[in-house]
Structure formats: structure tokens, C-alpha cells
N, C-alpha and C positions, 0 to 999 in steps of 0.2 A: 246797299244790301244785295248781294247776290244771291243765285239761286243757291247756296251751299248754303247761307243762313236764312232763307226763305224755306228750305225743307226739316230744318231743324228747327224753325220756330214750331212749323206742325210737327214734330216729333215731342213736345217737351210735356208738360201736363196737358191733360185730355180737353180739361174745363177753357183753357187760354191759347188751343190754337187756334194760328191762322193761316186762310188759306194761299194756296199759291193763285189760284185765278182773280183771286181779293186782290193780293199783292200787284198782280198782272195791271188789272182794273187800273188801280190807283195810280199806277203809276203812267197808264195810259193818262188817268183824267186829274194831273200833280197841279195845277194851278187852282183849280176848284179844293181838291184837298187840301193845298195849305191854308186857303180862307176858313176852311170845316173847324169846328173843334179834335183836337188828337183822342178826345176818349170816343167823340161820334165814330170819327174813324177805324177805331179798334173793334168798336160794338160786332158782336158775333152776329150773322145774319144767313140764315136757313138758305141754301143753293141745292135749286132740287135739282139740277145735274149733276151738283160732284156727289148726293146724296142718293141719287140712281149708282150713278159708276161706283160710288161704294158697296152699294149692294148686291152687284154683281159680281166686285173682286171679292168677296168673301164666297160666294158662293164657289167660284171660279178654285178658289182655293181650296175649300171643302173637294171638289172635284178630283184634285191633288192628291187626299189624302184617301180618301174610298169614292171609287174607283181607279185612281191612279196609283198611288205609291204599290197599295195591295195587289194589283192584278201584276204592277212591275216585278217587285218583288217574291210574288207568289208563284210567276210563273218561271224564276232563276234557282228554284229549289227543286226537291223530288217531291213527283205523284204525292206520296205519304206523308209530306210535310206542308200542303199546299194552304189545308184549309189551316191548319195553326195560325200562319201567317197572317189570312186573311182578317183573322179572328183577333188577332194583335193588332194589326191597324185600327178595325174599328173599334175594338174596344179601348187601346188606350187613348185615342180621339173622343171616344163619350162620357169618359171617367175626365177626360181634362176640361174639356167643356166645361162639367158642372165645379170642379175646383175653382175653375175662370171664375165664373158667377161669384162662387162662395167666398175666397178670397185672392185669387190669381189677380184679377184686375188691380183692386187694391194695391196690392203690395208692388207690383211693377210700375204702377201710373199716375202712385200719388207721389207728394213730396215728401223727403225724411230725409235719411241718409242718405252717404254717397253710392250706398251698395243694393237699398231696399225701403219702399216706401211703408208706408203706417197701413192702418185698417179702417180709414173714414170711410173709403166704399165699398166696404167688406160687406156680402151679400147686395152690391149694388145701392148702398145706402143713398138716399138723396139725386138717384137719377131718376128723370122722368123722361116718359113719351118727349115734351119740348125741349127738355135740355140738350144745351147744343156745346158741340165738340170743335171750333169753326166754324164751320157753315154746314157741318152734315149734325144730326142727332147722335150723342153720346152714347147711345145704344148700339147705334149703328159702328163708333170706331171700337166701344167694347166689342162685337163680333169677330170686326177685321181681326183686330188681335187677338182673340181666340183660335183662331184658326189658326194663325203661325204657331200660337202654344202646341195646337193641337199636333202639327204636325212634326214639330220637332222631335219630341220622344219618340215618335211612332218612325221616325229614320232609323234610330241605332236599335232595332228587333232585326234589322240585316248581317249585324254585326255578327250576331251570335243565332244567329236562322237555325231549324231542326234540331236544337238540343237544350232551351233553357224552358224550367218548368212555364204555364201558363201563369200560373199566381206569380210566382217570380216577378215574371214580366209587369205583373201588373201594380204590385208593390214598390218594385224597382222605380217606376213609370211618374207612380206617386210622390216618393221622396225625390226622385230627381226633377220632380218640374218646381216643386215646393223648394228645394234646396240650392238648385244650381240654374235654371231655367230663368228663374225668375230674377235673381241678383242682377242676371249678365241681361234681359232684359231692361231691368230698370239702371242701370250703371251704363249703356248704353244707348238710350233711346228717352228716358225721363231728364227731363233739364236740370235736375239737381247730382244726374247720377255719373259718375266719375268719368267716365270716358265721351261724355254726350260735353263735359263742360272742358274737358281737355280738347274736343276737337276732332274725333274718331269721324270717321265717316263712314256708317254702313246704312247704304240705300234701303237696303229690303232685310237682310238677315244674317251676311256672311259670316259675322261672327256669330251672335246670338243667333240663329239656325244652325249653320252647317259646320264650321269649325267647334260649337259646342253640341253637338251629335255626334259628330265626327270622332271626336277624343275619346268622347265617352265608353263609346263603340269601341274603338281598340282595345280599350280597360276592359271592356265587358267580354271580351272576344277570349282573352287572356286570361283573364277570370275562370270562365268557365271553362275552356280549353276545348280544343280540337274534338272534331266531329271524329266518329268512330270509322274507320276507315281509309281517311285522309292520304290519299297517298299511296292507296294499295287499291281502293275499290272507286269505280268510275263514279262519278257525281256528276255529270251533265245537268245543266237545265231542262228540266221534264217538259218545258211550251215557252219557247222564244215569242210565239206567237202573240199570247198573255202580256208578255214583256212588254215585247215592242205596243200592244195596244194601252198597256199602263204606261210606256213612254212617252207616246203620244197625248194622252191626256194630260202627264205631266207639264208640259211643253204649252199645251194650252191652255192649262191651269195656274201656270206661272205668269202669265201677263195679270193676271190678279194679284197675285205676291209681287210682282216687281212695279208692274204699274199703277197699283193701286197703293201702293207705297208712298204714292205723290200724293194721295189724301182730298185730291181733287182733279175733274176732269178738265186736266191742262196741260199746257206747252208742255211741264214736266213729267205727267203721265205718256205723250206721246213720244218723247227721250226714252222713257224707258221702256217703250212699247218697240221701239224699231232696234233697238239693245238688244231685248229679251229674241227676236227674230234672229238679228245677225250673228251674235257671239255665239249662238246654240249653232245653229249653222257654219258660222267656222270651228267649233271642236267639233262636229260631226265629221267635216271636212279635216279636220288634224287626228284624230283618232284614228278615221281607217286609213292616211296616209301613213302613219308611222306602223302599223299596223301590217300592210302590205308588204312596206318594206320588212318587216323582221319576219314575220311571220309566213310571206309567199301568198298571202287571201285575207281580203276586207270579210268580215263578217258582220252579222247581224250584233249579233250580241258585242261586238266592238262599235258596231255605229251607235247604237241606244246608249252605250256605255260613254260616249263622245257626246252628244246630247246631253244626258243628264251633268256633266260635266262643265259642259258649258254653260247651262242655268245656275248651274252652281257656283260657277267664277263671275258671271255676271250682275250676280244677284246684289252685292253690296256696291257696285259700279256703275248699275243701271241709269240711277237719276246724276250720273257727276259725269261720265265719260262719252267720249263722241262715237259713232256709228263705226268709223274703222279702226278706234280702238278697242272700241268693243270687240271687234273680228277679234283681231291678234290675240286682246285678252282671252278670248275661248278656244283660237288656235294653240295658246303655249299654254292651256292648261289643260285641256287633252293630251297633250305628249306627256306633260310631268304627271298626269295621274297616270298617264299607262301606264310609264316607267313603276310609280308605286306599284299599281296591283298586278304586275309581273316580276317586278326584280325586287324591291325593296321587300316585299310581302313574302316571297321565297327566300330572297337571303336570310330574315328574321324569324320566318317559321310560325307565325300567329296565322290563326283562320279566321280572318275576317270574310267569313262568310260571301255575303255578297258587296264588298267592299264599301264598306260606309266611311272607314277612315279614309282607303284610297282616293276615292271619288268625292266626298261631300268636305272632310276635314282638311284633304291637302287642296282642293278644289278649292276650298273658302278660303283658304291662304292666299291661293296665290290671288284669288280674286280682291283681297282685303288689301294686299299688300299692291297688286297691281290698280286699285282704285288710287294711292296715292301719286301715282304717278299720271295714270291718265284723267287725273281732273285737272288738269293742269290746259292751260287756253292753251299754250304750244304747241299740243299735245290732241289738241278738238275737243276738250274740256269744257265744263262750267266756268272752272277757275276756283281758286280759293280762296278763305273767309280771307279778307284785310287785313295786312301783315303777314299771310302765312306764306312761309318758303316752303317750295316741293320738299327738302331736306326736313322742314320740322313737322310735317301731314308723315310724311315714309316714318318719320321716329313715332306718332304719334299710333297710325296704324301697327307700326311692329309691339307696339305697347297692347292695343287691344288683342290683337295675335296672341301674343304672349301670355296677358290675363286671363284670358279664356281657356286657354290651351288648361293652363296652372289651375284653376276653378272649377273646372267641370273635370280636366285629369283627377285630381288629386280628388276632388267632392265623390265623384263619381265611384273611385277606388272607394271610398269609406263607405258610401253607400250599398256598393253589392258585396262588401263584408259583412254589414247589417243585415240584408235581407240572406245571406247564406247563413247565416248562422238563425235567424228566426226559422225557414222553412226551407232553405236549400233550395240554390241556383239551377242546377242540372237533374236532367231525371235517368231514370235509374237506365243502366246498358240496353237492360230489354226491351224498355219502351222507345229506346232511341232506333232500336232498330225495329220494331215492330212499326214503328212510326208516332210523331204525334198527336195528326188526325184519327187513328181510330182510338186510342189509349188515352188522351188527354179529352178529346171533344163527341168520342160516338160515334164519327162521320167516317163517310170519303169522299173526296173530292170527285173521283169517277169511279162508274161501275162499269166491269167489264159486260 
């Protein structure tokens, strides 16, 4: 059993994982274990370090999501459209939360079909305080994954930033975690669910987070269409400053999403802990290198833009790939995002806003597609499941790519038809320019 089906056993139903430090353990002390009984051995058993470090990586993640994504994103917009922003992160993070509870959990975490589980812990049925998840409490891995819920919707509000109604958003938010969120979690990451029993490998989220935001986002961007002004009136970023300090949180709030991926505080958390370091580090370092070159000046907003990139290709590779493949993987996808959100995104003429396809959808490509190649032991790999050829992991991953991409594109499209025609996506010209902070919420962000 390698570590590739050592992280997938803890990915598959909630009630029957196990841990990697278990695994570790046993395999340290195999002579004692084969005299054991195989069901003693299985028995789930309380580890209150991996059930510390889970609690941490959730919160780590919450971190992510308010104050990190919002102050990043809030401060890549104008003055007048700061607080919206703000106001869309948190709130669709506490609308998803309680969906979690109510039936999010369920449907992604129990067993059913290949694409969506049933309602047996719909409103958390039958969990308690003791119920154990592996070795942590089942309460505790319901949070972890709340969060990643929480924050995935709350990436594609970049997409379409300063001009889709509030309610919109939040409607939108709804049907799409119900709709599309949830399938590509559980068809991913539950052991009954289609690409978790094909063999996919995504450590932390590349498909199910960032390549299904990511699509989304460009649908919605297109959707609602172009900001008023585009292309005639300057849009700068109102406070890099904001940014880069939501950058930085990001950055340190992803060793929770990545390393806490591992489920337990172990050899594989610390893979994906020195991952999450280097590969953000080499697309920071490839960003404003190609950056320089075309442009004559590294910028700020090209290095956070390189960073967030880098987490973002990292993110499904984390627990499979070695420390310098990590680099390269977050060096070649800093270059190919730039290329999108300067040449692909001008030639096509969509306003993705603050690049959520560029950066998180082509970002999780390549990181999805480049996990099958760097898990490979030649490579400073894990290595993969028994029998498997680099050639049939690359088909296997280009398969999740694909599904996702198709899933959440095409769901997506149906859904902000829906919600345009119940209450309408964009608001009206003059609020757009009077701004959404004071017309939609009351506020402003600053007074002079």
C-alpha cells in the first residue's frame, strides 16, 4: 500500500477512514500486527494530534476565506466596489456553512451514486461528540470540509467583481454549491464516487476547488458581461497594499487546505507542508520573471498574482509530488497563467474581472494535469497505486479536467440563466457607476 492509496483510503467515506500516521505506525510495528486480529487492527482510535492539527487546518482555512481571499480581492477592485466584495466573501461562506450542516455533508460524504451521496446525515444525523472519522472526531472532518465548501463559491465573485447584483450572488452561490459543488466533490474524493474509484488524484482541491470556480467564473463573467468602461476608463487596483496583505494570509492559510489534506499530523502532512512553501515560491519567482521580460518591471501585483498561482497548481500535487517538482510545477504555471491573463483574455475579450479563470481554472489544470506526472518516483514522487502507468494517471487526470471543466461549465451556464431570469444578474448602469458599496450595502469603504 503506498502513500497514494494510504490518502485515499482517508479520503473515501467519513465513518471508515484511515489514518496515514495509523498506517505509518503499523507498518513500523508489522510482526506484532500480523499476530493482531485484521478487524482490531482497523478499529478507528481517537489521535489527539492529528485531531489538534485538524483543528487548526480548518481554522487556517477559514483564515483563507475572511480575511484572506476578501482583503485580496477587495483590494484589486475600485474604492466604490470594495465593501461589496467584502460582503460576498463573508456572506457566501455563512450561507454555505449552514447548507454544510443541513445537507452539504451528506450528499458529498455518504455512499450512493457515482456522482452524489443520499441524505442519511442530512442535518448531521447520527453524528456525535465520539464519533470518529479515523482517528480524529467526525465533527471535526465535517468542519475541514466546510471550509473548502465554503470557499470555493466565494472564488468565482472575482470573476464578475463590481457589477452582479448582491442577491444574485447569493442565489447563484446557493444553486451552485447544491448543484455542481457537491457532485464533483463527492465523484471525487467519496470512494464510491467516479473519479475517486477511476484513480484521480487530487490532493487538496485542484479540481473540485479551483478548476470548478475557475470555469464557473468565466461562464459568469460572460454572462453578465463587461464592466462599464472597459477599455476606455482607467480601473486600477484602488490598495495593492490590501492585496498583497490578503496574499499573504492566503499563503498561510493554505498549509491548512494542503496539509491538512493529509487528515493527519504526518510524514504526509509534512510533504505537503514543504510543497505548499516551495511551488508558491517558484511561481512567485516565474511570474515576475516573465513579467520583466515583457513588460521592462516586476510588479507587486504580478508577484501576489504568481503566488496565488502557485498555491493553486500546487494544491492537487501537494501530497504526491517531490519538493523540486513542486518548484517547476509552480514555476510553469506562473508563465501559462500570465500568458492567459494577458494575451488569451485580450485576444477573447471576456472581463474576468480579477482573473479567476486565468489564475485558479488554468492554474488547476495545469496543476491537475501536472500531478500526474510528478507523482511518479522518477520524478521524486510517491509513486502510483499498483499497476498504474504515468500514461494511464495523465488519461485518468485529463478525464477529471475534462469532467469538471463540462460540469460546472455547462451547470453553471443553466444556473445563472435561472437566477437571471428569477431576479436578474447585473444592476442597473447607474448603480454600476455610482458604485455598489453605497447603492447596494449603505456604506463606504473610506471616508474622505
Amino acid at each position: 500500500m503506498n502513500l497514494r492509496n494510504a490518502k485515499y483510503s482517508l479520503m473515501g467515506a467519513a465513518g471508515t477512514l484511515l489514518s496515514l500516521t495509523a498506517f505509518a505506525s503499523a507498518q513500523d510495528a508489522a510482526p506484532a500486527a500480523e499476530a493482531a486480529p485484521a478487524a482490531a487492527a482497523a478499529a478507528p482510535v481517537l489521535n489527539s494530534g492529528d485531531t489538534a492539527w485538524m483543528l487548526i487546518s480548518s481554522v487556517l482555512v477559514l483564515m483563507m476565506i475572511v480575511p484572506g481571499l476578501a482583503l485580496f480581492y477587495g483590494g484589486l477592485v475600485r474604492a466604490k466596489n470594495m465593501l461589496s466584495v467584502l460582503m460576498q466573501c463573508l456572506l457566501i461562506a455563512s450561507v454555505v456553512m449552514v447548507i454544510w450542516v443541513f445537507y452539504g455533508y451528506s450528499l458529498a460524504f455518504t455512499d450512493g451514486s457515482a456522482f452524489i451521496g443520499g441524505l442519511s446525515k442530512a442535518f448531521l444525523a447520527g453524528i456525535k461528540p465520539d464519533t470518529l472519522s479515523g482517528t480524529i472526531p467526525e465533527y471535526v472532518f465535517v468542519v475541514f470540509q466546510m471550509t473548502f465548501a465554503a470557499i470555493t463559491p466565494a472564488l468565482i465573485v472575482g470573476a464578475f467583481a463590481e457589477r452582479m447584483k448582491f442577491s444574485a450572488v447569493l442565489l447563484f452561490m446557493i444553486l451552485w454549491v447544491t448543484f455542481i459543488y457537491i457532485p464533483v466533490a463527492h465523484s471525487v474524493w467519496q470512494s464510491t464516487g467516479w473519479l475517486f474509484t477511476a484513480g484521480a488524484l487530487d490532493f487538496a482541491g485542484g479540481t473540485v476547488v479551483h478548476i470548478n470556480a475557475g470555469i464557473a467564473g468565466l461562464v459568469g463573467c460572460i454572462m453578465v458581461g463587461k464592466r462599464q468602461g472597459l477599455g476606455k476608463d482607467l480601473m486600477p487596483p484602488h490598495s495593492l497594499t490590501n492585496s498583497m496583505i490578503g496574499a499573504s494570509l492566503l499563503w498561510v492559510g493554505w498549509f491548512g487546505f494542503n496539509a491538512g489534506s493529509a487528515l493527519s499530523a504526518g510524514s504526509v502532512a509534512g510533504l505537503a507542508t514543504i510543497n505548499t512553501f516551495v511551488a508558491t515560491a517558484g511561481a512567485a519567482i516565474g511570474w515576475v520573471f516573465i513579467e520583466w521580460i515583457v513588460r521592462g518591471k516586476p510588479s507587486m501585483l504580478g508577484a501576489i498574482s504568481g503566488v496565488v498561482a502557485g498555491l493553486v497548481a500546487v494544491t492537487p500535487a501537494a501530497g504526491f509530488a517531490g519538493p523540486v517538482g513542486a518548484i517547476i510545477l509552480g514555476f510553469v504555471a506562473a508563465i501559462v497563467c500570465f500568458f492567459f491573463v494577458t494575451t488569451v483574455k485580450n485576444a477573447f475579450g471576456y472581463d474576468d474581472s480579477l482573473d479567476v479563470f486565468g489564475v485558479h481554472g488554468i492554474g488547476g489544470i495545469v496543476g491537475a494535469i501536472g500531478t500526474g506526472f510528478l507523482a511518479s518516483e522518477s520524478l521524486g514522487g510517491v509513486g502510483y497505486a499498483e499497476g498504474v502507468t504515468m500514461g494511464h494517471q495523465l488519461w485518468v487526470q485529463v478525464q477529471a479536467v475534462l469532467f469538471t471543466l463540462v460540469w460546472s461549465g455547462v451547470g453553471s451556464l443553466i444556473l445563472y440563466k435561472v437566477v437571471d431570469i428569477i431576479i436578474g444578474l447585473r444592476v442597473r448602469p447607474e448603480v454600476e457607476s455610482e458604485g455598489l458599496d453605497i447603492v447596494e450595502h449603505g456604506e463606504r469603504a473610506y471616508h474622505s
